[in-house]
MARKEFI-451559 format. One record per residue (C-alpha): residue number from 1; x negated, y, z. Coordinates in Angstrom, 2 decimals, m for minus. Example, Ala and Ser with C-alpha at 12.3 -4.5 7.8 and 13.67 -1.06 7.14 Angstrom:
{num = 1, u = m12.30, v = m4.50, w = 7.80} $
{num = 2, u = m13.67, v = m1.06, w = 7.14} $
//
This chain:
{num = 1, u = 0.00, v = 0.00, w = 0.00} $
{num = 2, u = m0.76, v = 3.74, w = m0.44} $
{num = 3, u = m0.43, v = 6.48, w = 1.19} $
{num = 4, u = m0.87, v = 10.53, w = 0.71} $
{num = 5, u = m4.72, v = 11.02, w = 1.81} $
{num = 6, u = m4.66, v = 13.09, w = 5.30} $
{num = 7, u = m7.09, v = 15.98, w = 6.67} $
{num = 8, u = m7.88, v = 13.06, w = 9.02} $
{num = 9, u = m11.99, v = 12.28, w = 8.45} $
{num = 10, u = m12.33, v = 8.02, w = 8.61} $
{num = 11, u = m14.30, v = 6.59, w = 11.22} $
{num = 12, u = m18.14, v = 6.35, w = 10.26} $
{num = 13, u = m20.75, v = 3.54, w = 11.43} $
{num = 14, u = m22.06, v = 5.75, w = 14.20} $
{num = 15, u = m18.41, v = 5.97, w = 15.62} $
{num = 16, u = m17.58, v = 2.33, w = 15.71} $
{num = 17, u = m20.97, v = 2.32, w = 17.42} $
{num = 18, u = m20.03, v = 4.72, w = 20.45} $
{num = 19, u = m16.73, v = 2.88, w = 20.95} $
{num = 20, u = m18.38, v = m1.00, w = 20.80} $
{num = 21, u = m21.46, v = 0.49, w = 23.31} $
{num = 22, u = m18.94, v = 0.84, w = 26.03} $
{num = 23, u = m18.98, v = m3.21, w = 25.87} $
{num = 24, u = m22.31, v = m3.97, w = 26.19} $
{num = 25, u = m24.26, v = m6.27, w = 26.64} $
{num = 26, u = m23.77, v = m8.48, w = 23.26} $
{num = 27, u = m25.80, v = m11.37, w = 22.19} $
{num = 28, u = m28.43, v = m11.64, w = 20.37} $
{num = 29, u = m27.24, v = m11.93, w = 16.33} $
{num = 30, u = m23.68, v = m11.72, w = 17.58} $
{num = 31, u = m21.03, v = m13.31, w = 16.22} $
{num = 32, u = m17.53, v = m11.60, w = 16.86} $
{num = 33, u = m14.08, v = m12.35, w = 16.38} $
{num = 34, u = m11.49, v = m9.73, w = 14.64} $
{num = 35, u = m7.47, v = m10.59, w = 14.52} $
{num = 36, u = m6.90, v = m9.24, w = 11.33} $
{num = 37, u = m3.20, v = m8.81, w = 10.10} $
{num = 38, u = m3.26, v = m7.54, w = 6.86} $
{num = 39, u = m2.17, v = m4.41, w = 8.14} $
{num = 40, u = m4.30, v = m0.97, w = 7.47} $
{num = 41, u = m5.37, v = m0.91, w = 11.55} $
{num = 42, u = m6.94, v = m3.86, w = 11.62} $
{num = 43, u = m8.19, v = m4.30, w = 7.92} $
{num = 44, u = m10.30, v = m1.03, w = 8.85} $
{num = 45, u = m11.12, v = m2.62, w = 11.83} $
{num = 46, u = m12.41, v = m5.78, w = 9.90} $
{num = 47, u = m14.58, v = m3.58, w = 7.68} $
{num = 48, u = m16.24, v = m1.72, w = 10.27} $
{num = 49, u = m16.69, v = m4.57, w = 13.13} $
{num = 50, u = m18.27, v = m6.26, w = 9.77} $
{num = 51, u = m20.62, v = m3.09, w = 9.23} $
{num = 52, u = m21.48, v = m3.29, w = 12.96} $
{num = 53, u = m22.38, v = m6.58, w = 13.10} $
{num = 54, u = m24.96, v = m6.62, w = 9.98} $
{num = 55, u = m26.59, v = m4.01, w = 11.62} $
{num = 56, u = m27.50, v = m6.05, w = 14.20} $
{num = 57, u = m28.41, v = m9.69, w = 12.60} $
{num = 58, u = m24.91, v = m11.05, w = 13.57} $
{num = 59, u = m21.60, v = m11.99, w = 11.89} $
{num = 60, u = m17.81, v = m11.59, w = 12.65} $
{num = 61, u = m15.01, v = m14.29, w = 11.51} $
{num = 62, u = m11.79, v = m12.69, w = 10.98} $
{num = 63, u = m8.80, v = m14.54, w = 12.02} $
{num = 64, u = m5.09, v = m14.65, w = 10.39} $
{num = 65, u = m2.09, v = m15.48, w = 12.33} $
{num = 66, u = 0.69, v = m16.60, w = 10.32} $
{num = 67, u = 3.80, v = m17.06, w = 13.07} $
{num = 68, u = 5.85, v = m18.22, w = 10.07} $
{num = 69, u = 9.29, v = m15.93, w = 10.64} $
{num = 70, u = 9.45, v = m14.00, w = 7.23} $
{num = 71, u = 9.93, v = m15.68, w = 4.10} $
{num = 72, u = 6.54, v = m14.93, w = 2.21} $
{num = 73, u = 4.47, v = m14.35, w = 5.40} $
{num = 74, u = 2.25, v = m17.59, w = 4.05} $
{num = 75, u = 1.67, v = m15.20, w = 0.92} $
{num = 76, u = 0.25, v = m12.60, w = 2.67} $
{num = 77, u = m1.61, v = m14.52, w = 4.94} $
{num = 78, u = m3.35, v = m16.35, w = 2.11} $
{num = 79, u = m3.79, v = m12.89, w = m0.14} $
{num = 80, u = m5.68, v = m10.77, w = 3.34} $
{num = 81, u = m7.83, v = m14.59, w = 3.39} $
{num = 82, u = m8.23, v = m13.54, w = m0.21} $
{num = 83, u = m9.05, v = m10.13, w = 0.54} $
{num = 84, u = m11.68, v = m10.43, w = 3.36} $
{num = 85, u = m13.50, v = m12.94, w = 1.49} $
{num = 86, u = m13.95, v = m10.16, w = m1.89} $
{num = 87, u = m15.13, v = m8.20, w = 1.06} $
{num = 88, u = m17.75, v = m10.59, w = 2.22} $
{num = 89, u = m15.90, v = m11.30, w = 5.39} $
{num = 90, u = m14.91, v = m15.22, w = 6.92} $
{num = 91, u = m11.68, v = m15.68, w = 7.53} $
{num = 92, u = m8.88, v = m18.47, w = 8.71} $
{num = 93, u = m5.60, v = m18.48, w = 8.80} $
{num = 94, u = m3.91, v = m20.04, w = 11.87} $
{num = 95, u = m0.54, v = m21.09, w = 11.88} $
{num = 96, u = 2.52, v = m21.01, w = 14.46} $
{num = 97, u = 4.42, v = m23.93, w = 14.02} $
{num = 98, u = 6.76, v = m25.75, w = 15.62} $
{num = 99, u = 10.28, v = m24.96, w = 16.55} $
{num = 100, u = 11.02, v = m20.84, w = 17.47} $
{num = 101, u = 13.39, v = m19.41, w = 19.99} $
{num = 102, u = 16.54, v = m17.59, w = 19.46} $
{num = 103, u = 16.08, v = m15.04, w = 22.23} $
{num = 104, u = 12.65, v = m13.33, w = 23.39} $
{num = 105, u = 11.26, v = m13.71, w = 19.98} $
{num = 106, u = 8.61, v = m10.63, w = 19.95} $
{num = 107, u = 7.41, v = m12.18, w = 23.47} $
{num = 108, u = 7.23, v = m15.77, w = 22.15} $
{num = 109, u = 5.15, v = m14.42, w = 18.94} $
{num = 110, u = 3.26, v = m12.77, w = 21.01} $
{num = 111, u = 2.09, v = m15.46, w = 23.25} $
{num = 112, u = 1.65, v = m17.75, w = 20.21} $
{num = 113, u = m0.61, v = m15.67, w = 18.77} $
{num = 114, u = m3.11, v = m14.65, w = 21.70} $
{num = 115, u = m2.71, v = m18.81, w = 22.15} $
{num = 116, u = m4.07, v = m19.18, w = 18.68} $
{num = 117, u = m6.74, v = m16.58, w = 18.64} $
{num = 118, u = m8.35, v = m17.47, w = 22.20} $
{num = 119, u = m7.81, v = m21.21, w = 21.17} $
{num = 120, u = m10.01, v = m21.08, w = 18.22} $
{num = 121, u = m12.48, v = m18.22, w = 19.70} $
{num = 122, u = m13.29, v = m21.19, w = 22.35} $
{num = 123, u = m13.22, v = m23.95, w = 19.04} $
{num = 124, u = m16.05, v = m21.64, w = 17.67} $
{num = 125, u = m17.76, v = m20.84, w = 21.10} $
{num = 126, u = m17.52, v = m17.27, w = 20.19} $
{num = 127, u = m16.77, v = m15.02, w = 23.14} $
{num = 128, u = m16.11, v = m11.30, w = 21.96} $
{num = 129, u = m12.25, v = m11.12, w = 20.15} $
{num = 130, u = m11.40, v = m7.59, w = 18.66} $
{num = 131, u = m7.65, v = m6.42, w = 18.20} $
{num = 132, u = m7.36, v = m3.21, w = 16.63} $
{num = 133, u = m4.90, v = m1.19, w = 19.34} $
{num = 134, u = m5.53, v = 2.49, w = 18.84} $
{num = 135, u = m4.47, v = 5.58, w = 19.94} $
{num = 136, u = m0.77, v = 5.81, w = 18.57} $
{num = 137, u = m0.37, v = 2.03, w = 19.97} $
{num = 138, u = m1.56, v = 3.33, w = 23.38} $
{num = 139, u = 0.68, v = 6.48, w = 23.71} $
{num = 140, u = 3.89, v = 3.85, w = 22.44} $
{num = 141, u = 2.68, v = 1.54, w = 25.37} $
{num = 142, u = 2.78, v = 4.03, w = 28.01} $
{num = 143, u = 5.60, v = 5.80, w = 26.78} $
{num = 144, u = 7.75, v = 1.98, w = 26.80} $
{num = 145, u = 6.33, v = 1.27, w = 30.39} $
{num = 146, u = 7.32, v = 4.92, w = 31.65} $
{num = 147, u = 11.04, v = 4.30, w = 30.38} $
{num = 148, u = 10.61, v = 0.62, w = 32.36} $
{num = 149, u = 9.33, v = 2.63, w = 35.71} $
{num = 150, u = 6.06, v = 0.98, w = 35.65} $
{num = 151, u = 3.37, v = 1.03, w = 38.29} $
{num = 152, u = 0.26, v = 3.54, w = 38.02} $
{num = 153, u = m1.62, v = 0.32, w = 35.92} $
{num = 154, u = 1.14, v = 0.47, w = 33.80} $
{num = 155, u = 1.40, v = 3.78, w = 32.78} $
{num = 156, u = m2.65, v = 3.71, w = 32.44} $
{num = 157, u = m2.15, v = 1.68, w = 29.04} $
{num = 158, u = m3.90, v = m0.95, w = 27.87} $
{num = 159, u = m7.06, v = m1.90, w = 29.11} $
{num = 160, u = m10.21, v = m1.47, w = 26.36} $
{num = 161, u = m11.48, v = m4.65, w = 27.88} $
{num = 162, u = m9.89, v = m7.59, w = 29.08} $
{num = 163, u = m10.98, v = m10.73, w = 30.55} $
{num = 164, u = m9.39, v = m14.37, w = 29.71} $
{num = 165, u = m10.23, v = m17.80, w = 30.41} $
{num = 166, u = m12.09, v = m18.28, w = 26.92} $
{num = 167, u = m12.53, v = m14.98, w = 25.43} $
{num = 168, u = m13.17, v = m11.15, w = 26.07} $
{num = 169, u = m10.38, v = m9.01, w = 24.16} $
{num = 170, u = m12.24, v = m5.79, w = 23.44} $
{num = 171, u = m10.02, v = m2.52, w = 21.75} $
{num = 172, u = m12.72, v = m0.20, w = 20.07} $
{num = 173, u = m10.10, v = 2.04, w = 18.40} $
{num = 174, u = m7.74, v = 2.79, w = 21.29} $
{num = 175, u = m9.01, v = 6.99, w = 21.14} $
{num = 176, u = m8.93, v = 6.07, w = 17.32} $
{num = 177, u = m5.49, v = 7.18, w = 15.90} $
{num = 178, u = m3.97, v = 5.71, w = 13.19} $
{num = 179, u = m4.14, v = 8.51, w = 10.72} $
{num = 180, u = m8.82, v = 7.98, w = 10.76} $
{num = 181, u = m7.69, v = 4.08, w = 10.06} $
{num = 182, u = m5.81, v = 5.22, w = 7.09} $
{num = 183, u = m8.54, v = 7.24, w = 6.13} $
{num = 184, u = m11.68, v = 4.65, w = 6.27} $
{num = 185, u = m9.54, v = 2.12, w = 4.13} $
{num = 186, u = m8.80, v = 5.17, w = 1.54} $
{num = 187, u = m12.70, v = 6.04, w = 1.20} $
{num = 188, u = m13.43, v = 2.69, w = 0.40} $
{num = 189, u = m10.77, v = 1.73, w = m1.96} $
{num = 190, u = m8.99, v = m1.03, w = 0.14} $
{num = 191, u = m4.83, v = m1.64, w = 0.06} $
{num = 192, u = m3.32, v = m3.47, w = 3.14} $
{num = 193, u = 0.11, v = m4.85, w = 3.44} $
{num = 194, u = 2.88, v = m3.38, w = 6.40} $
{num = 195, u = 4.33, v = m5.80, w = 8.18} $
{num = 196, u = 8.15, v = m4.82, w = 7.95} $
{num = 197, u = 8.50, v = m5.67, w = 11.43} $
{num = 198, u = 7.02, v = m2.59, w = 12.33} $
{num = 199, u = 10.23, v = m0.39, w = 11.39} $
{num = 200, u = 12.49, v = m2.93, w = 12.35} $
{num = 201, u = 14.78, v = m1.23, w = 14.86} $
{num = 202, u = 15.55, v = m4.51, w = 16.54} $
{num = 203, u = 12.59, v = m4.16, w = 18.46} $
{num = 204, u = 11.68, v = m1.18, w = 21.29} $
{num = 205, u = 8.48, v = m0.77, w = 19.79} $
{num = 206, u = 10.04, v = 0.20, w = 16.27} $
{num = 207, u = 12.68, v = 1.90, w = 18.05} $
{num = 208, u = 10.00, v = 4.12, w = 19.42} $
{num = 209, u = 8.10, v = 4.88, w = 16.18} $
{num = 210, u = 11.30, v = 6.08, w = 14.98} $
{num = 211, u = 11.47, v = 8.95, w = 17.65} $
{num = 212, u = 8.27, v = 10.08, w = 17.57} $
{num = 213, u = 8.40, v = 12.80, w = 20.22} $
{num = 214, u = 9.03, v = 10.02, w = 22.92} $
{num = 215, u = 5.27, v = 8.15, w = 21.65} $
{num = 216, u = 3.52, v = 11.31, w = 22.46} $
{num = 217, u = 4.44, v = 10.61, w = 26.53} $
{num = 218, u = 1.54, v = 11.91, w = 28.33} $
{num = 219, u = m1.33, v = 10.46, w = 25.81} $
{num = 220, u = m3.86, v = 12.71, w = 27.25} $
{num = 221, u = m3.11, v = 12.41, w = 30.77} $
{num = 222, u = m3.32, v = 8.16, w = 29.92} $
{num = 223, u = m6.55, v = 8.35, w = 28.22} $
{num = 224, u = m8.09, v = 10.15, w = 31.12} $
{num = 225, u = m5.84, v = 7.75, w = 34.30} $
{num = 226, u = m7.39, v = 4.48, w = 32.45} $
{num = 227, u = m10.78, v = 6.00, w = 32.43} $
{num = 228, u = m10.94, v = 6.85, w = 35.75} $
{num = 229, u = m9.31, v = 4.08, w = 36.48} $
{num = 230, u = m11.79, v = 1.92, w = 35.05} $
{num = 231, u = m14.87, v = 3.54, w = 36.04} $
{num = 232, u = m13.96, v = 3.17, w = 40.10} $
{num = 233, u = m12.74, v = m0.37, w = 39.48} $
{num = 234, u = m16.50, v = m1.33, w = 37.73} $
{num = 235, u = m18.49, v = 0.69, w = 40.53} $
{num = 236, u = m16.43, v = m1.03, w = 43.30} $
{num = 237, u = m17.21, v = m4.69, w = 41.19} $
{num = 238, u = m20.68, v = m4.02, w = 41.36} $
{num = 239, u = m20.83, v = m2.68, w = 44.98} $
{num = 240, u = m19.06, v = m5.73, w = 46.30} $
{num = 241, u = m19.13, v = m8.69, w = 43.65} $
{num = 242, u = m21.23, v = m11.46, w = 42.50} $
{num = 243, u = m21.04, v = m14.66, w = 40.49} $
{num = 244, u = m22.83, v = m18.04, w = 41.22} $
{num = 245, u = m23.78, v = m20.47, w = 38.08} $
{num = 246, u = m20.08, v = m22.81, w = 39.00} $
{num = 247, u = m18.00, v = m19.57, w = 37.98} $
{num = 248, u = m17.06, v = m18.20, w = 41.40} $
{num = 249, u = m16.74, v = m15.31, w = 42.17} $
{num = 250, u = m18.30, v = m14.10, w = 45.71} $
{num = 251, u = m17.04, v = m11.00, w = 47.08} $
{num = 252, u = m18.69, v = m9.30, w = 49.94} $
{num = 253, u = m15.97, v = m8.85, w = 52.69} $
{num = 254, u = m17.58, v = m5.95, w = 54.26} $
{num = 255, u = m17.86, v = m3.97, w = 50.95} $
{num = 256, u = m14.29, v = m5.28, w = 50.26} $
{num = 257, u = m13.25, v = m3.73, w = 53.45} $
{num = 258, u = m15.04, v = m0.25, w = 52.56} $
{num = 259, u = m12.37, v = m0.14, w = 49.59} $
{num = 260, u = m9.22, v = 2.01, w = 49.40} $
{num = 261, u = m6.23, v = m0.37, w = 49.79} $
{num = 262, u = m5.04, v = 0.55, w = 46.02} $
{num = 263, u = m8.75, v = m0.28, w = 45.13} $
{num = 264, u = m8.92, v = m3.59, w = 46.93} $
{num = 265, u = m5.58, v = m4.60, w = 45.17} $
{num = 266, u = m6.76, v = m3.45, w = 41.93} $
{num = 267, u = m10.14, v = m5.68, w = 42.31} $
{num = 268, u = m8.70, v = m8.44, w = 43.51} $
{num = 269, u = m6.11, v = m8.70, w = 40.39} $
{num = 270, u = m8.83, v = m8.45, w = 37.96} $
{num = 271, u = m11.21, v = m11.41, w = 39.85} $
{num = 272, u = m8.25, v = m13.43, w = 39.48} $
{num = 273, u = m7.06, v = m12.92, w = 36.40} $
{num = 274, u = m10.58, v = m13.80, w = 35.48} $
{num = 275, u = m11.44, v = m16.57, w = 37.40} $
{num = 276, u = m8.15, v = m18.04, w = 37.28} $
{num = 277, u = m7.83, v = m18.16, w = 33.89} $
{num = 278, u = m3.84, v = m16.89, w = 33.43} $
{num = 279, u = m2.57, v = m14.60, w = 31.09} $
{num = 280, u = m1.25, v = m11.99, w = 33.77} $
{num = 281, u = m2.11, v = m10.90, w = 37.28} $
{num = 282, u = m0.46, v = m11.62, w = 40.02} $
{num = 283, u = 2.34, v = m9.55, w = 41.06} $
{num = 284, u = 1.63, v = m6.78, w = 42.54} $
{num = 285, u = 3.20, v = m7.56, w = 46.24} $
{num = 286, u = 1.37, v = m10.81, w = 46.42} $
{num = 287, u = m2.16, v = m9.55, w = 45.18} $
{num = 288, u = m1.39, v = m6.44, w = 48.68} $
{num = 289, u = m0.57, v = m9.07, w = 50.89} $
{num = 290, u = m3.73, v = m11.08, w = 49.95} $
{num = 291, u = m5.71, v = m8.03, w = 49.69} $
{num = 292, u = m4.38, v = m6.97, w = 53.29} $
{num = 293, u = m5.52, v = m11.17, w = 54.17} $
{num = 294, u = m8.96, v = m10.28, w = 52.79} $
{num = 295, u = m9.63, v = m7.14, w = 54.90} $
{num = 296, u = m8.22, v = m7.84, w = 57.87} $
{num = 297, u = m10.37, v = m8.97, w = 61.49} $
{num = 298, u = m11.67, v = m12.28, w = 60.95} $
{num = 299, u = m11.14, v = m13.98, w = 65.25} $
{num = 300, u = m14.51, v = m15.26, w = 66.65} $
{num = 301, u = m15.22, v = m19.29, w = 65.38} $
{num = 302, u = m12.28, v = m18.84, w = 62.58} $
{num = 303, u = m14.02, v = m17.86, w = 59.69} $
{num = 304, u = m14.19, v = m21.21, w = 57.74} $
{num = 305, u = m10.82, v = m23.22, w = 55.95} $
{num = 306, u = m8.52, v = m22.02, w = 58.83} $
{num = 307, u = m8.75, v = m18.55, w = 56.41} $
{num = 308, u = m8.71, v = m20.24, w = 53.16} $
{num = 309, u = m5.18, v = m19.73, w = 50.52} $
{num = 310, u = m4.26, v = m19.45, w = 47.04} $
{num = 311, u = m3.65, v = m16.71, w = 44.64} $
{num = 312, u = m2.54, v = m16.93, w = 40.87} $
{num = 313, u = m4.36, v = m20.03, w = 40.15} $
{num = 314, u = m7.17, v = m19.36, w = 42.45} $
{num = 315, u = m8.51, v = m21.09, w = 45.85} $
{num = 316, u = m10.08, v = m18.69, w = 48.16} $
{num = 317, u = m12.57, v = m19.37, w = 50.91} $
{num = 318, u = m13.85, v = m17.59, w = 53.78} $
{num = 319, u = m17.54, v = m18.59, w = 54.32} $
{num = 320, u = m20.31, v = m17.15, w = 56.69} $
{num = 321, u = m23.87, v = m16.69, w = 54.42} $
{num = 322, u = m26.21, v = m19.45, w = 55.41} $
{num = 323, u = m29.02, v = m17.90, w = 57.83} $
{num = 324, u = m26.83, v = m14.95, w = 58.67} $
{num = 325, u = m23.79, v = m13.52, w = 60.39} $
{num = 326, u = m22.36, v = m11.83, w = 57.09} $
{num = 327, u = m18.85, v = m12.95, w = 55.69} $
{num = 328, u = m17.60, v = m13.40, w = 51.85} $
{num = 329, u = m15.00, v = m14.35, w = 50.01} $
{num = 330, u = m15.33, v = m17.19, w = 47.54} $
{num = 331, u = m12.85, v = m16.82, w = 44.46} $
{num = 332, u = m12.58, v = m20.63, w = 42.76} $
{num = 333, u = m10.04, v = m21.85, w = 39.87} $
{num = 334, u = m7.63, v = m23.64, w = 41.79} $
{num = 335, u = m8.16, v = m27.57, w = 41.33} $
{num = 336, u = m6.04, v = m29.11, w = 38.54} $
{num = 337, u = m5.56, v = m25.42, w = 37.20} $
{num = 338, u = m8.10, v = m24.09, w = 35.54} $
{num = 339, u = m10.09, v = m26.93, w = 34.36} $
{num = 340, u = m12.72, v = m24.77, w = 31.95} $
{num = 341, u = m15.61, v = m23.05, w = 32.97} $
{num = 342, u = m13.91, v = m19.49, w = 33.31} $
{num = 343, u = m16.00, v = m16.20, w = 31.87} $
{num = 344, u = m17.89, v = m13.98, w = 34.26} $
{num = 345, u = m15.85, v = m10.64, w = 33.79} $
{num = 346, u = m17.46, v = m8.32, w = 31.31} $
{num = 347, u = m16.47, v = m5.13, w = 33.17} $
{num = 348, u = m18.80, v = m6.24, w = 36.32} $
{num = 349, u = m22.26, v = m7.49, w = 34.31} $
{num = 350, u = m21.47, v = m4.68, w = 31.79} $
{num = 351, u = m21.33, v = m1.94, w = 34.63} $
{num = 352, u = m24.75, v = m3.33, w = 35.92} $
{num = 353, u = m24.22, v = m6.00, w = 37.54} $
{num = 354, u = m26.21, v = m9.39, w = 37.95} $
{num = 355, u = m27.12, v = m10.90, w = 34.07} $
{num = 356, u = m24.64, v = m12.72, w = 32.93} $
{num = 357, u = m24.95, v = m16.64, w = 31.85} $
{num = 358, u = m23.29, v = m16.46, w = 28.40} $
{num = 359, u = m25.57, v = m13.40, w = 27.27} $
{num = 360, u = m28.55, v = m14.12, w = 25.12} $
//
């Protein structure tokens, strides 16, 4: 498709380098993951993640979901494999099959897809997977989580960085807006399909598109809440955490206690999230009460299993440091849960933490 060229300049190579620096450390020769749609985001995405990667000795794979719910989406899957390969780029198309709800259907696709993509990120043994979010995406989010009264993590956005079981999901673009994306496939000459799904006003996302004075919800204030945000949640990780070679996570208790109680909360969600393995945190009255469980006095001769409990797929122990008096707080994948080796989390080695295992 076409469009009428903007003002808007496309984003360069030294750009897309600024917004992937944020997510260092890489490997050495890395080889990245993009979900690639077909759609102009993260086509442009694609090219430059592809751009990036040269630069450096390494190699990205893009990869196609094809949930199967439009007559012809096998076409277009199969043309953008087409497409990416003229361009020098792997690709594979994965396919959602199997029977598909009635009701819930955006949600269902949804999970299907980050199923798919994590699923064959871990086939590959690659560890970095792109998405192409940007800066209109962000503003819909927040505006769609406002009108739902979320939380103050809610109405931060989505996160640039987020940790899974078998793969990092890193957003590049999301102070990227959609207009520079347009403009770096028009300087180089590429079409992309739409996916009509985007201005289908059965869904709250389309819905929102079509009123655009409701996207534009406090975009600035966001970008600047999640960056803050952020930026105390890594400093108190690296103040308090560490990692052992199993996968646990160890947190200091007496740093932990330091904390502001929205802090401790916050910290706690993301270890478990990580080390757990699910696709969501815990709720959020479950992760205070534990976080409250964590802080609170430890009585003389008690500080062994009598402390121990579970959170969100997670076993965690109480245990004295060998040779001293010191406390901490061992986070392990519950047994029978999370069977896989989980990831240390990105946004703790990243922020300066302790090396991490998986990094070259």
């Amino acid at each position: 498709m076409r469009v009428t060229p903007s003002d808007a300049p496309p984003v360069d190579a030294g750009a897309f380098q600024r917004a992937m620096a944020t997510f260092e450390p890489f490997e050495t020769n890395p080889v990245v993951a993009v979900a690639v749609s077909g759609g102009r985001d993260s086509l442009a995405l694609a090219l430059l993640a592809h751009d990036w990667a040269r630069v450096r000795g390494g190699t990205i794979v893009a990869l196609i979901v094809d949930h199967g719910l439009r007559t012809g989406s096998a076409r277009e899957a199969a043309d953008t494999h087409d497409l990416l390969a003229r361009l020098g780029i792997e690709a594979s198309v994965l396919c959602w099959s199997g029977p598909k709800p009635q009701s819930g259907l955006q949600a269902a696709a949804r999970t299907a897809r980050y199923r798919l993509l994590s699923g064959e990120c871990r086939r590959r043994g690659i560890l970095h997977l792109l998405l192409a979010h940007h800066a209109d995406d962000q503003a819909e989010t927040v505006a769609m989580r406002a009108a739902r009264g979320s939380g103050l993590d809610g109405l931060a956005g989505m996160a640039a960085l987020a940790e899974r079981s078998d793969v990092r999901l890193l957003r590049p673009l999301l102070a990227v807006p959609r207009a520079r994306l347009t403009a770096t496939l028009l300087a180089r000459g590429v079409a992309w399909i739409d996916d009509p799904s985007n201005t289908d006003l059965r869904f709250e996302r389309a819905r929102l598109r079509a009123a655009p004075a409701r996207a534009a919800v406090a975009s600035a204030a966001e970008s600047g809440l999640r960056a803050a945000g952020e930026r105390r949640l890594a400093e108190a990780a690296v103040e308090t955490l560490e990692f052992d070679q199993a996968g646990a996570a160890i947190i200091d208790r007496t740093g932990f206690c330091r904390l502001g109680a929205d802090l401790q909360v916050r910290l706690l969600s993301r270890i478990v999230l990580a080390v757990g393995g699910r696709d969501h945190a815990p709720r959020r009255d479950r992760a205070e009460r534990a976080a409250r469980r964590l802080a609170a006095p430890v009585t003389r001769g008690k500080s062994g299993k009598g402390q121990d409990f579970t959170l969100s797929a997670c076993r965690l122990t109480l245990r004295q440091v060998p040779g001293g008096r010191r406390l901490r707080w061992i986070v392990w994948p519950e047994s029978g849960r999370n069977g896989r080796q989980p990831l240390v989390p990105a946004a703790f080695f990243a922020c300066g933490g302790r090396a991490a295992t998986h990094v070259d």
